[in-house]
VOMARLO-916320 format. One record per atom (N, C-alpha, C): residue in one letter; x, y, z. Coordinates in pm, whole numbers, plus 50000, padded with zeros to 5 digits. Each point is the difference from the previous one (the first is absolute). Layout:
BEGIN
AXYZ;...
END
This chain:
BEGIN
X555354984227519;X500395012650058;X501075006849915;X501224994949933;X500925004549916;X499605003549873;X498524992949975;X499855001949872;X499065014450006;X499505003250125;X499215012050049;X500975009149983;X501265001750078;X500935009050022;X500605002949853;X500244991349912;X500785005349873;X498605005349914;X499065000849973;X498545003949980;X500005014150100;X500325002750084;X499675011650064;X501125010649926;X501634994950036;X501155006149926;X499615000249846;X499434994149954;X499915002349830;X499485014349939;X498514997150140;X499075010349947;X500565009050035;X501035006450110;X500235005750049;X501335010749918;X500944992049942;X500585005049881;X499265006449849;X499064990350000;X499105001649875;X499535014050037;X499525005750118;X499175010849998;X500895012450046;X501234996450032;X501375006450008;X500275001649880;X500264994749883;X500285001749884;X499195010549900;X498784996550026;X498795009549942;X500255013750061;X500115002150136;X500075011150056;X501165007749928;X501164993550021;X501865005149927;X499585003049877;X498834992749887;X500165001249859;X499155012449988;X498925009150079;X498915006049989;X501105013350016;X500834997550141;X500955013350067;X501155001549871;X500384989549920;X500955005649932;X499515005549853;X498734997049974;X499025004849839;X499975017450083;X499824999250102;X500125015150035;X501345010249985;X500874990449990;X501425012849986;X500264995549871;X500895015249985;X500615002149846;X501344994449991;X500164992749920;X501554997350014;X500495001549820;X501325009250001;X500455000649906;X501404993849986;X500404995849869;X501654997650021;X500495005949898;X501515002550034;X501035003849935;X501074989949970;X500275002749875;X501264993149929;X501485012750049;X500415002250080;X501005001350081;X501405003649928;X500324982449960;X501205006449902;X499985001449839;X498635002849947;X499435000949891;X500095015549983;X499435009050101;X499945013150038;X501475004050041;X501434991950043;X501295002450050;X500355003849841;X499904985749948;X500904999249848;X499345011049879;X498455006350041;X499825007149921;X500565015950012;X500505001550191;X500545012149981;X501015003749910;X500095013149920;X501675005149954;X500615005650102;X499564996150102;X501005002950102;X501314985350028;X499134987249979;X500634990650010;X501234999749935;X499935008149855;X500914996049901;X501225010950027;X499655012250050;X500525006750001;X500824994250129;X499644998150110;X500614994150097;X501674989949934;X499814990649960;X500714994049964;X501155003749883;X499585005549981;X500755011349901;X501225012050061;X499375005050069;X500865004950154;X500454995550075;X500024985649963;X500524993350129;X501504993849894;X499814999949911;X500664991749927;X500885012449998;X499795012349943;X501305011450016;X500535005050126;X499014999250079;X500904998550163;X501214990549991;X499614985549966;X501174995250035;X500754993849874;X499865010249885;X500734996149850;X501464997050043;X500705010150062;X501454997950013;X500354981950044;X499154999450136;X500264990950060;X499794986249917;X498784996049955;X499374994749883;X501464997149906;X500195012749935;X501004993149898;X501754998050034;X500195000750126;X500684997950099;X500164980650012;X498934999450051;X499454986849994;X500654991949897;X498925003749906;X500434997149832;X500764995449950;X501235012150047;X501035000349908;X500974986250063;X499714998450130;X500694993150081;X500184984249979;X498194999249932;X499934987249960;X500534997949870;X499855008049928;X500885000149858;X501384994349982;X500735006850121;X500864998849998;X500424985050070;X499464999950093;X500034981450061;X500064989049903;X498205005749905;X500384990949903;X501114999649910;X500245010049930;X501485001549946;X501224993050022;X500114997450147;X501154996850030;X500134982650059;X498564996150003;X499914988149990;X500004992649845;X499075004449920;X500514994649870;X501535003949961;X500595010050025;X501244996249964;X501024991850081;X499854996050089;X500304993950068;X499494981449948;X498705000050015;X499684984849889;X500845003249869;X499905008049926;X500614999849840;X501214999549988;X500705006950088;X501835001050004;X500334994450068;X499244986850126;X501054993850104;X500904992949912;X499794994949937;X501024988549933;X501815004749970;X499435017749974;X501415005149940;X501005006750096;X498675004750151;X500475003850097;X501384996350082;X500775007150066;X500924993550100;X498825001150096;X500724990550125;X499135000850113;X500205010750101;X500695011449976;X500085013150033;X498465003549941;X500265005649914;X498985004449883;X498404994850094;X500354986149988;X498654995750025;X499525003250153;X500734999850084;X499805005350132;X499505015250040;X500785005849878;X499965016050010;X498165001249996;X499804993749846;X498835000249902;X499045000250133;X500054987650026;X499194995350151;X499765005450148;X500825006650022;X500155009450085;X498805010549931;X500425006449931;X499365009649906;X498354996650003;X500244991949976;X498244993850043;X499555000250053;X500684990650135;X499695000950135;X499425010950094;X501405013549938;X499535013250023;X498855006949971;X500004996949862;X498575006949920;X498764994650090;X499854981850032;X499074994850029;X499295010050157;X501305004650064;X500025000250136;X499525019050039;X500805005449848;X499015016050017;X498664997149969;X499514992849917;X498894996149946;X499135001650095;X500004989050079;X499424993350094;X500015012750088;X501155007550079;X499855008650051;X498865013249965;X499955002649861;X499205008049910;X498954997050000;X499454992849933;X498764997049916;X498874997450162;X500424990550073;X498754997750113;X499495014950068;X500875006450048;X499835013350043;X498905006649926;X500284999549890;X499495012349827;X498834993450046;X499874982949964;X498884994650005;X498695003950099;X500465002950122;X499234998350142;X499445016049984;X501905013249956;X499145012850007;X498725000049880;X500334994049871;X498714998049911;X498624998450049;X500204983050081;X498455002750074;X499745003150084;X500765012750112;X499565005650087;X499575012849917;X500545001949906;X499495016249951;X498424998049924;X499824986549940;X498884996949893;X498994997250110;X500254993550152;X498874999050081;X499445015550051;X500885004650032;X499755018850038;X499075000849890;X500595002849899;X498995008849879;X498434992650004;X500324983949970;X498724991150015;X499415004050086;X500315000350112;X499135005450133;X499155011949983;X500415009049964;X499875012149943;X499025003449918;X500024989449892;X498844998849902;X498824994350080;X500294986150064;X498924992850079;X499375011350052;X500765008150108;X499445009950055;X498695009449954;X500445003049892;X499085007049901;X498364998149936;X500744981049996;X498754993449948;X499344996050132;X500244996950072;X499345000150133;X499205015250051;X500685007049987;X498965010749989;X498875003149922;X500164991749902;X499035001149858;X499004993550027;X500504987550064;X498764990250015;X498865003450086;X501045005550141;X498915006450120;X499285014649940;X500705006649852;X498985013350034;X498764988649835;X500314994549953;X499024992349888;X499384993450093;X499854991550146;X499424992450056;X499405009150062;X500325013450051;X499325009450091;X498355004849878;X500775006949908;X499595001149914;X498044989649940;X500444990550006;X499374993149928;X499244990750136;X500015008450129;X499694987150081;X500094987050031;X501254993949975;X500244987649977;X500364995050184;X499464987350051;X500234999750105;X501084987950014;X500034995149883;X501944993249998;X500405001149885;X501294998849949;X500625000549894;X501524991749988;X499904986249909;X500884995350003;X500695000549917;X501614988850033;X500815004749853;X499314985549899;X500225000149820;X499404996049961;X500544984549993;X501114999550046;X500754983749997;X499544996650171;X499035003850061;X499324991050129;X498884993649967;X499445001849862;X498804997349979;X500484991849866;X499104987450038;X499954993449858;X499315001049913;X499045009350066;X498625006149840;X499825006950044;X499375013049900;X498775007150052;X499705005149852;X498845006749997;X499485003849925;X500605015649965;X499915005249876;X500885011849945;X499605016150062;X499004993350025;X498875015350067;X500885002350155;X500584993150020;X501025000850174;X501115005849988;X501064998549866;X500955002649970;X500395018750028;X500705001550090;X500045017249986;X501565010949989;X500114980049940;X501825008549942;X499615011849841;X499375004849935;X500345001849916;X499175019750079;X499544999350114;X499355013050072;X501275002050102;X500824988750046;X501005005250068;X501165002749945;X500014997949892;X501415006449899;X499425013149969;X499005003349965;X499595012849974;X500335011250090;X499874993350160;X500405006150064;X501005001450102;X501264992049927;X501194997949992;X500535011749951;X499505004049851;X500575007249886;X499715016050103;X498435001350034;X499875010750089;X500795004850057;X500514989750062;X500944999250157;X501485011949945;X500404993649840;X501295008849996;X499995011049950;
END
């Protein structure tokens, strides 16, 4: 009887399977390379570029801060020996300080950096997401994935190089 029942479930997948493989030779599915089409915008580059003079001041703010940290730690290794321990306390302090605007500085800069680079990213995504649905509208495609979900496909599927085209449209 068990050996009836797993014989009934077999066939029963088996002709489930045939059915799924017949329904999916019927749809179109295309994919996109996603951040292939991101990194090819000049919008990307330009992005980052503006982002970097938005926050130049701050940036070399930063910078200068660490410059100076380091500075005052190697002199501090190079001259302890000749130092009074005034001197050396001061030096250290001095550090301490630097370490402590630093720290105050730089995480902030850091966080507004990638809150401003996710905005813009978004932005672009936005774009290319539009691209895909008017190239998938376009071309009748009844799915369209990105191209790192798929571990193969054949080159004839690929429809990043029709959705950058109409990327470029877009601006």
């Amino acid at each position: 009887m068990k050996q009836l029942a797993k014989h009934i479930v077999a066939t029963a997948m088996f002709g489930s399977a045939l059915v799924s493989t017949s329904a999916m030779a019927e749809q179109k599915i295309g994919l996109v390379d996603v951040q292939g089409v991101f990194q090819a915008m000049p919008q990307a580059a330009e992005i980052a570029n503006s982002i970097r003079i938005e926050f130049k001041d701050q940036i070399d703010e930063v910078n200068q801060l660490q410059k100076d940290g380091q500075f005052f730690a190697e002199r501090l290794q190079r001259d302890a020996a000749t130092m009074s321990e005034q001197e050396k306390k001061e030096l250290q302090d001095k550090i301490m300080g630097v370490r402590e605007t630093l720290a105050e500085k730089a995480q902030p800069l850091e966080q507004n950096i990638q809150r401003r680079q996710n905005e813009e990213r978004n932005k672009l995504l936005t774009v290319i997401r539009k691209a895909i649905d008017t190239v998938a509208t376009k071309g009748d495609y009844d799915l369209v994935l990105t191209s790192g979900a798929v571990a193969y496909s054949k080159k004839e599927h690929d429809l990043s190089e029709k959705v950058m085209e109409e990327v470029k449209k877009a601006n």
